[in-house]
ZAMARGU-4260 file (C-alpha; in steps of 0.2 Angstrom, whole numbers, plus 5000, padded with zeros to 4 digits):
<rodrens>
0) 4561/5134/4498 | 4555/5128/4515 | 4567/5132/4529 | 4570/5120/4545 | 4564/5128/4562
5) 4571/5124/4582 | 4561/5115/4595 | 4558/5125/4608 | 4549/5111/4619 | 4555/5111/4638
10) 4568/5097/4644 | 4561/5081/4648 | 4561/5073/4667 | 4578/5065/4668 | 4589/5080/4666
15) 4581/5089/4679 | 4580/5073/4692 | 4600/5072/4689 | 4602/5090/4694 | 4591/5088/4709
20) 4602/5075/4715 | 4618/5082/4713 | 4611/5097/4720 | 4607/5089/4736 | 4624/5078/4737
25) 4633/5095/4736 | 4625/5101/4753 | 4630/5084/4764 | 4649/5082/4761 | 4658/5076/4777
30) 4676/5081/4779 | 4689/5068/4788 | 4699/5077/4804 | 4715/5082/4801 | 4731/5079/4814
35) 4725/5095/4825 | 4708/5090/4827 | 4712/5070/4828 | 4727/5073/4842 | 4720/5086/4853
40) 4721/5084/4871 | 4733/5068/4865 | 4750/5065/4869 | 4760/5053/4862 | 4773/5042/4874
45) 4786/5043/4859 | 4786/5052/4842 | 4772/5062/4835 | 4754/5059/4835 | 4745/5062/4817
50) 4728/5058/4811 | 4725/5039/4802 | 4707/5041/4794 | 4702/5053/4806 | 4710/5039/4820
55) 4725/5047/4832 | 4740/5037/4831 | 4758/5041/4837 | 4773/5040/4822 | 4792/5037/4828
60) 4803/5049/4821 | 4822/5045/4818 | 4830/5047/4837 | 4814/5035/4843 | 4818/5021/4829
65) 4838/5023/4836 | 4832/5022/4854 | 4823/5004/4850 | 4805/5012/4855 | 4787/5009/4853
70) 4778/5023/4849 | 4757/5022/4853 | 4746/5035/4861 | 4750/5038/4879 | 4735/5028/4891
75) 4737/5030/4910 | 4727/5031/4925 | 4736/5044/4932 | 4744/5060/4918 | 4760/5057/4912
80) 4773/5068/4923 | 4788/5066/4911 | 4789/5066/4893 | 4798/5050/4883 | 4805/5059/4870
85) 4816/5074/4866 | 4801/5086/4862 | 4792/5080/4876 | 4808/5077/4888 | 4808/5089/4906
90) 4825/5099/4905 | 4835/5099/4919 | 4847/5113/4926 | 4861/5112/4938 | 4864/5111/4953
95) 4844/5102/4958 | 4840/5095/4971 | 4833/5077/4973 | 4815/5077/4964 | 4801/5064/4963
100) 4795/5056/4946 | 4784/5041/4944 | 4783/5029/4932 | 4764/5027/4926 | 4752/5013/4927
105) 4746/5010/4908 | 4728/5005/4902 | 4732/4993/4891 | 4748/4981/4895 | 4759/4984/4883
110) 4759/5003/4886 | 4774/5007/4896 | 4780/5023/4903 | 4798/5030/4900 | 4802/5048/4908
115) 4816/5055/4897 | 4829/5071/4906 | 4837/5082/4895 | 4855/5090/4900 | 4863/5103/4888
120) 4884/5103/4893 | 4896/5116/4887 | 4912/5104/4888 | 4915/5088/4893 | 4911/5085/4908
125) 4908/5071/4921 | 4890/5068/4931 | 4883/5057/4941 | 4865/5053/4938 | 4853/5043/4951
130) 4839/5036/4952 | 4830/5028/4967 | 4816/5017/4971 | 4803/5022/4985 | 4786/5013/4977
135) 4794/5010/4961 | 4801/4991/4962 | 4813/4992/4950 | 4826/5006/4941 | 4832/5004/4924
140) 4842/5019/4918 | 4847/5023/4898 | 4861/5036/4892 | 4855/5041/4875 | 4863/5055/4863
145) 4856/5070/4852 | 4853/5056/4839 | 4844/5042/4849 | 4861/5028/4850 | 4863/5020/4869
150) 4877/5023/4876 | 4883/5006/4883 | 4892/5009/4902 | 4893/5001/4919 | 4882/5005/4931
155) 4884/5005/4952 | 4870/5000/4963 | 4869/5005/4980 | 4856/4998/4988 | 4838/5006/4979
160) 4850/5017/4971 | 4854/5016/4954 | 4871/5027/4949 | 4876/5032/4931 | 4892/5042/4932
165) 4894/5046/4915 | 4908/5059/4906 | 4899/5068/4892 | 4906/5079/4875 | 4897/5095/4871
170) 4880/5093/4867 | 4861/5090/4870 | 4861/5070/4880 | 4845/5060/4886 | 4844/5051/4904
175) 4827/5037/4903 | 4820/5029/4917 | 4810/5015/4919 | 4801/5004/4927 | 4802/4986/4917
180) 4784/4980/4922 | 4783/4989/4937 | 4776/5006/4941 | 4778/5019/4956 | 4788/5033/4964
185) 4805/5036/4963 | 4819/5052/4963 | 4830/5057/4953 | 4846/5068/4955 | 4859/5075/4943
190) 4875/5081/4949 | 4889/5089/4941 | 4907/5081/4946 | 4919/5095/4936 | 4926/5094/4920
195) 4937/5079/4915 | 4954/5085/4913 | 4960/5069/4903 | 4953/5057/4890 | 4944/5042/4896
200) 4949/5030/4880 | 4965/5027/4868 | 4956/5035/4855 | 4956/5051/4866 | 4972/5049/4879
205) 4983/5065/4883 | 4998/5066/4875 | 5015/5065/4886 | 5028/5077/4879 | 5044/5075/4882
210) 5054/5089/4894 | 5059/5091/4911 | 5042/5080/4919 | 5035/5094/4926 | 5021/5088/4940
215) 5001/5091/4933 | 4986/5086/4944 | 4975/5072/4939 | 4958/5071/4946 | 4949/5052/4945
220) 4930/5061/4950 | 4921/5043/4950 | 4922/5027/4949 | 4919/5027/4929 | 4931/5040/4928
225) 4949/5034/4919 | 4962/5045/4913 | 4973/5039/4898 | 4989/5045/4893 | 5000/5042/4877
230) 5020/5043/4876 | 5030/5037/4861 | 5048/5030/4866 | 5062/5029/4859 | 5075/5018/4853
235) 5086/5012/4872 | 5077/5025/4881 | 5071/5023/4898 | 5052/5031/4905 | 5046/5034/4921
240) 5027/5038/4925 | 5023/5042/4941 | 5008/5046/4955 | 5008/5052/4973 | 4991/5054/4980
245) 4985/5055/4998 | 4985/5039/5011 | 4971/5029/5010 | 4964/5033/4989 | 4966/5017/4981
250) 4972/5020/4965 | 4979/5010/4947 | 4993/5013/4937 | 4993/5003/4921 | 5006/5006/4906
255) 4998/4997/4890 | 5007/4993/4876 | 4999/5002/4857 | 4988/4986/4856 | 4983/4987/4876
260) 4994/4973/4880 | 4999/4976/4900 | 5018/4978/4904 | 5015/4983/4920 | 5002/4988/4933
265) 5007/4996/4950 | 4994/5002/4963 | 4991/5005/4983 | 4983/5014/4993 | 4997/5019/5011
270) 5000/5038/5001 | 5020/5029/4993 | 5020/5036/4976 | 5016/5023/4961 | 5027/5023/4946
275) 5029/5012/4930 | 5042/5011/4920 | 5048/5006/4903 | 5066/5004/4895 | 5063/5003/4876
280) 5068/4995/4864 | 5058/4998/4849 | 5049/5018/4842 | 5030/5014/4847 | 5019/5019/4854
285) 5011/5019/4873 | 4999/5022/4887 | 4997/5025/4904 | 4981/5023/4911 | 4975/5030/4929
290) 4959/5021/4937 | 4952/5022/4954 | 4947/5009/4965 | 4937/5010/4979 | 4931/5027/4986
295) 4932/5042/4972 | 4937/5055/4970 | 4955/5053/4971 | 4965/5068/4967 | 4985/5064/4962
300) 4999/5075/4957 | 5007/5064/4944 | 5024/5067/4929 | 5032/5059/4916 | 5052/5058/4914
305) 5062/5055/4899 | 5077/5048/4909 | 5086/5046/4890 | 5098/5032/4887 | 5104/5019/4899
310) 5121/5025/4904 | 5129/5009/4910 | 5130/4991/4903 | 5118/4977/4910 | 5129/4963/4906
315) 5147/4958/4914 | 5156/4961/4896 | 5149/4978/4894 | 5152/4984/4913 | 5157/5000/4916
320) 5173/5001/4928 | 5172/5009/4943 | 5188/5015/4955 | 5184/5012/4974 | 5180/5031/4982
325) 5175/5039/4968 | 5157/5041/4964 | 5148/5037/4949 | 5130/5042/4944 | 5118/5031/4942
330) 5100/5030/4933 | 5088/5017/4935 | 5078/5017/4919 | 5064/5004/4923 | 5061/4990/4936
335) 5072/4977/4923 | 5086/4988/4922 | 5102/4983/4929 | 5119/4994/4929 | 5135/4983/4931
340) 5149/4989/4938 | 5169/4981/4937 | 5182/4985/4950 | 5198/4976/4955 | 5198/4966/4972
345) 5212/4964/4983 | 5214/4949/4995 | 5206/4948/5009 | 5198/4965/5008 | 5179/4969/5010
350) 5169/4982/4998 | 5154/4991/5002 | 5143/5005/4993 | 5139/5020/4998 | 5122/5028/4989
355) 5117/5047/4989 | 5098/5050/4986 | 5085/5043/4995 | 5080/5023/4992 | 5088/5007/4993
360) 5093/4994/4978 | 5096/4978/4976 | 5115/4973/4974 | 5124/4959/4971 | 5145/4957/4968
365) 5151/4942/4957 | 5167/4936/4951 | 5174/4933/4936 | 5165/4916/4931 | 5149/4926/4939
370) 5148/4917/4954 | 5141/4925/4972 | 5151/4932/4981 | 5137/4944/4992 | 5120/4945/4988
375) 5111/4961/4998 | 5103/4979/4997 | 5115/4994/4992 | 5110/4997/5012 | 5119/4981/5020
380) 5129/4973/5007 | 5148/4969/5014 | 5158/4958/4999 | 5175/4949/5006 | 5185/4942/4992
385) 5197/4930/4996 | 5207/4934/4977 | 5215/4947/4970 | 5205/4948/4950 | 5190/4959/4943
390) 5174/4959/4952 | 5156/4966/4946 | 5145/4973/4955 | 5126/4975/4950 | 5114/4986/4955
395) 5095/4986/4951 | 5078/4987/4954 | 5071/4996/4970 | 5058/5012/4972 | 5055/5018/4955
400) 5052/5034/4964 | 5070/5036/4970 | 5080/5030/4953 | 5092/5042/4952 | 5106/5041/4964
405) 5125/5043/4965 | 5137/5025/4969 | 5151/5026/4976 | 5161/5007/4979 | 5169/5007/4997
410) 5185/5000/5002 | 5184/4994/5021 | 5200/4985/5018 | 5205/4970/5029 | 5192/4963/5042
415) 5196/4971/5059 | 5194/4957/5071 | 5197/4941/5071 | 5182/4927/5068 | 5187/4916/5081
420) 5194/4913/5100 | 5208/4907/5092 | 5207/4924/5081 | 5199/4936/5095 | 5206/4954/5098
425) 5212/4955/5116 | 5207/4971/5127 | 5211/4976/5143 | 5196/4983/5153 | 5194/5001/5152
430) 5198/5004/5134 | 5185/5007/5123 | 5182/4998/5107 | 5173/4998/5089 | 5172/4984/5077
435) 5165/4985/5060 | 5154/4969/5052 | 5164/4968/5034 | 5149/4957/5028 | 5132/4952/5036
440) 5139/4935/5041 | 5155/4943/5050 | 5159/4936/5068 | 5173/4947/5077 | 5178/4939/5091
445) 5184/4952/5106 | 5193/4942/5122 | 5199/4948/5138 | 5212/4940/5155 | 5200/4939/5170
450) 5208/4938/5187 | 5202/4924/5198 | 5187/4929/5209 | 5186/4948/5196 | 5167/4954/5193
455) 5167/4962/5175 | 5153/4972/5166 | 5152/4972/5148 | 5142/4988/5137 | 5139/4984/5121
460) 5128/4994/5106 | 5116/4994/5096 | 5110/4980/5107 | 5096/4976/5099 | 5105/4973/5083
465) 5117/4961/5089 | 5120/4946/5093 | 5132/4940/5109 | 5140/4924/5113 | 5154/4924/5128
470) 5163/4911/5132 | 5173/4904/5146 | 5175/4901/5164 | 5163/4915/5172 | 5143/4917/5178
475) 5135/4931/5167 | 5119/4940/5173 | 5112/4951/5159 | 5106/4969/5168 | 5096/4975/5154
480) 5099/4978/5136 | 5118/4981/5131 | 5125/4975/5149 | 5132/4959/5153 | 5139/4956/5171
485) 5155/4944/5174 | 5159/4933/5186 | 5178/4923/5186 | 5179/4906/5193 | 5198/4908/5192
490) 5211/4917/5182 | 5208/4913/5162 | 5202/4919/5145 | 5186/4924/5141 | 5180/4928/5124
495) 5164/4940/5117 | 5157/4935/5102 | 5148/4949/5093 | 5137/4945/5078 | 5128/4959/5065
500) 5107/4955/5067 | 5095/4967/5056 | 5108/4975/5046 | 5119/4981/5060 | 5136/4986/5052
505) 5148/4991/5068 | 5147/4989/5086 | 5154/4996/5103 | 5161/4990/5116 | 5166/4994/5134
510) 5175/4982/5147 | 5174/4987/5165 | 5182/4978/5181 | 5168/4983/5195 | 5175/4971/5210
515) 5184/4957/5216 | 5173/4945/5224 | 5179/4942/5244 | 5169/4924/5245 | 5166/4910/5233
520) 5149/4911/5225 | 5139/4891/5227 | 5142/4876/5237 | 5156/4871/5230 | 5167/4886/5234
525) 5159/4890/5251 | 5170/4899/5265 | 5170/4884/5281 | 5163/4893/5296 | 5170/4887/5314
530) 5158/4892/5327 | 5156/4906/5336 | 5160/4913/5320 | 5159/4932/5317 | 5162/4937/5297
535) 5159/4951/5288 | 5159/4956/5267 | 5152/4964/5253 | 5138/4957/5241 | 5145/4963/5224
540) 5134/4967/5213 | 5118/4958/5208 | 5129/4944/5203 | 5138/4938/5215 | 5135/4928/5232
545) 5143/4925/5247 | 5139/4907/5253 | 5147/4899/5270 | 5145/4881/5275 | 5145/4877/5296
550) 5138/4861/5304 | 5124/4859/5315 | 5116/4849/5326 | 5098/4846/5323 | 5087/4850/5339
555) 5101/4863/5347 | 5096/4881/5349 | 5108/4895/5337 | 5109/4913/5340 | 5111/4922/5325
560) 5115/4942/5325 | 5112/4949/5307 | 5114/4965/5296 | 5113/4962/5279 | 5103/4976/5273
565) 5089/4974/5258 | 5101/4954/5254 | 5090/4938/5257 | 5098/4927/5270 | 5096/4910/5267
570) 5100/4890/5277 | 5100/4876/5267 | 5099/4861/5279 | 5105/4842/5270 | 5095/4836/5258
575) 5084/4851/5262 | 5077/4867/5253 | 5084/4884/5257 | 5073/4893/5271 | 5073/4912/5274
580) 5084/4916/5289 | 5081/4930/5298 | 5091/4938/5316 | 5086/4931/5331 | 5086/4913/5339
585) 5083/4896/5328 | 5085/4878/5331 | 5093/4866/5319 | 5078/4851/5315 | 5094/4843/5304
590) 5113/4835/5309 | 5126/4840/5298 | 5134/4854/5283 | 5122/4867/5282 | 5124/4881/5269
595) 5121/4901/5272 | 5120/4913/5258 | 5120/4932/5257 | 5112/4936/5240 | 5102/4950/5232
600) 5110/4967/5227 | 5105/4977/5214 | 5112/4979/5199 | 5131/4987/5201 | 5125/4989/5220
605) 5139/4985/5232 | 5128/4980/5249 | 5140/4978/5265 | 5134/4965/5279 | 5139/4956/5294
610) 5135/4942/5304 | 5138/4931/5320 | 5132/4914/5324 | 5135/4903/5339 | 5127/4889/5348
615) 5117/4894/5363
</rodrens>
């Protein structure tokens, strides 16, 4: 049986042209670069750069996509100083001092430059970031976190100074400046303003305790720096918070209500201390908040008081009853509270109060139907009641910073002197004597007998403080403040009228008979002259003058011999003016009544002089 045999003839040409081929394609591969090769020398302004088909491109990561930024490869004319993102960001350290940054000019248009500042803060703290213009036209500043969100703030310009003054948690936080479409130098500068020593926002407020109110500092660093407080009242309690600071820091008190409603805002800047105050009536919840305004920082010692329930009524049928000379304490437990007091008038009697601890309060007594019957400051009020019954006295408002004091109601009893001339107290001169004003209309009426011709000096304090009205037939001259000269025309009555001004409550007096007057004052009561006549007297006093009448001839020659000291002589011809007379020889150019006068002492002076006139 034949068997089958194997070709052994070669391959033909087609197998061996495939080979070749693939043999050749095997020795020209070309490899596409990779991120290293395709980004070298390449930075990014944001994110990181990685290789598209052997093309460098820049990728956002998740803090760029928070921050809102385009991320391309960086194109300037001049190398980026800064970096725009965390990776790339220049840390900064404290304390620095003002450094210079600029903002790059792009070669394309949309290509903007950012310069991103780290700061790493072990506790909360509060800063003050800056930037400010030199070539740069404009600033534009960003806050960012550790995950890229903006934090949203207000922002103070001074001049080309941009100011963030942020307070920052624990943490890793991102200042970006920019120029908008502009490019250019500028500084920047990052200062550290302490640690904040409250929260800046309900959510994070301080907690009041309740206790003794001790005083704690409170430290506003900037003008973005608030410190919130949080107190929860209680049923019928009264609260006080309160600031001092030093004179000339303007600073804001606020109390909120839990959904930060304002019940009351207090603020100044003279150095008094500022205080709200609350008197509950519900168990909520509440804040204070402290803000500066104006220059920072403003540093204030500040406490809060639990002055506990309200101790007396605020209402006539709830008033607790008072006995007069006996003190009661008192607490004002917010700028609406109002204690009410009843006591039993007699007629005709005045009531005052008395207050221990500094401070002045508004007070008021009423009667029964709660009509006025003084309306004043715990300082000045005087209440006369004309009826016997039960009165109320109420006290309230005032410095919230003095609303602790003790009250005591005053019996002055009966007015001391009489109202009227009719009324008047009568003295004699030499005895002293002291009035009291029952109220701040009171009129005591004080009168005295003058003797014909009698010079009288009154001395009366506080001066300023009162008013004074005389009455009757005399001259007065006032010598200065508090002293009041007399002249009698004739024997009679004359009455002082002494009024309180500017809360005066008493008054002094002294009555003094200085001289009797030796000739009569004016015209009308001058001393007839005979010539030759020769006379001699006494000025008394800067009130008084001696005045003589004599007729004379008009052309006829008079000799007059003189000694009258540092007095003005005067002649008054008819129907003339008075002329300055001096010793010597004068001729009259008038017929008839002439009139001399001897004037011009000094205030309680007594000046003697003497004269002689006859016709030559």
């Amino acid at each position: 049986m034949a068997r089958a045999r194997r070709s052994t003839r070669p391959p033909g040409p087609l197998p061996v042209v495939l080979l070749l081929v693939l043999g050749v394609a095997s020795c020209n591969t070309v490899e596409v670069p990779g991120d290293a090769v395709a980004c070298a020398g390449l930075r990014c302004t944001a994110g990181a750069c990685f290789s598209n088909a052997g093309q460098p491109m820049c990728r956002c990561g998740p803090w760029e996509d928070a921050a809102g930024l385009t991320c391309s490869v960086a194109a300037f004319k001049q190398p980026d100083d800064h970096g725009g993102a965390p990776d790339s960001a220049t840390v900064l350290t404290l304390p620095m001092s003002p450094r210079e940054g600029r903002i790059e000019e792009g070669l394309r248009e949309e290509l903007k430059d950012r310069d991103v500042f780290a700061v790493t803060v072990a506790e909360r703290g509060m800063y003050r970031f800056s930037c400010t213009r030199l070539t740069l036209s404009e600033c534009r500043v960003r806050l960012l976190d550790a995950a890229g969100n903006t934090l949203d703030m207000p922002v103070d310009v001074e001049g080309a100074t941009v100011l963030w003054l942020p307070t920052l948690a624990a943490g890793t936080w991102y200042f970006e400046v920019s120029g908008g479409r502009s490019h250019g130098h500028y500084t920047y500068h990052l200062m550290s303003l302490g640690v904040d020593d409250h929260g800046d926002t309900l959510e994070e407020a301080t907690l009041l305790r309740e206790g003794a109110g001790a005083p704690f500092p409170v430290r506003l660093a900037s003008s973005a720096d608030v410190d919130v407080f949080t107190f929860r009242s209680r049923v019928g309690h009264g609260y006080r918070f309160i600031c001092e600071q030093a004179p000339g820091l303007l600073l804001q008190v606020m109390l909120l209500s839990s959904v930060g409603a304002v019940a009351e805002v207090s603020q100044g800047s003279s150095g008094a201390p500022l205080a709200v105050s609350l008197l509950a009536t519900s168990e909520r919840d509440w804040f204070v908040v402290l803000s500066p305004e104006g220059v920072t920082p403003v540093d204030s010692t500040c406490r809060f008081e639990d002055l506990g329930p309200d101790e007396h009524g605020d209402t006539l049928e709830t008033a607790t009853a008072v006995t007069a000379g006996l003190p009661v304490p008192v607490t004002l437990q917010s700028r609406e509270d109002v204690e009410v007091f009843s006591f039993t008038g007699a007629p005709g009697h005045v009531y005052t109060v008395r207050t221990e601890g500094a401070g002045r309060w508004s007070a008021q007594v009423v009667d029964a139907n709660g009509g006025n019957v003084a309306l004043a400051d715990t300082d000045r009020l005087r209440a006369r009641v004309e009826r016997a019954g039960t009165y109320y006295l109420l006290v309230d408002g005032g410095d919230l910073w003095a609303h602790s004091f003790l009250l005591t109601l005053v019996d002055a009893g009966v007015d001391d002197h009489g109202d009227s001339p009719q009324t008047a107290t009568l003295i004699t001169p030499g005895t002293p004597l002291s009035g009291l004003f029952e109220t701040p209309q009171d009129t005591d009426a004080v009168v005295f007998q003058a003797e014909d011709r009698g010079i009288y000096l009154a001395s009366y304090a506080p001066s300023p403080d009162l008013s004074f009205n005389p009455r009757g037939a005399v001259g007065i001259l006032e010598l200065d403040d508090g002293r009041h000269l007399f002249s009698a025309w004739n024997a009679a009555p004359v009455t002082m009228m002494f009024q309180p001004l500017n809360g005066a409550e008493a008054f002094s007096l002294l009555l003094e008979h200085v001289a009797v007057d030796d000739y009569g004052d004016h015209g009308g009561t001058a001393h007839a002259l005979t010539l030759p006549a020769s006379v001699s007297g006494v000025a008394q006093t800067a009130i008084d003058a001696d005045v003589f009448s004599v007729g004379l001839e008009a052309g006829r020659a008079y000799w007059l011999d003189l000694e009258a000291g540092a007095l003005q002589v005067s002649l008054m011809a008819p129907g003339g003016l008075p002329l300055s007379l001096r010793a010597g020889r004068f001729v009259a150019d008038r017929s008839g009544l002439h009139v001399l006068t001897f004037a011009g002492a000094s205030g309680l002076e007594q000046v003697p002089w003497r004269f002689t006139l006859q016709a030559e």
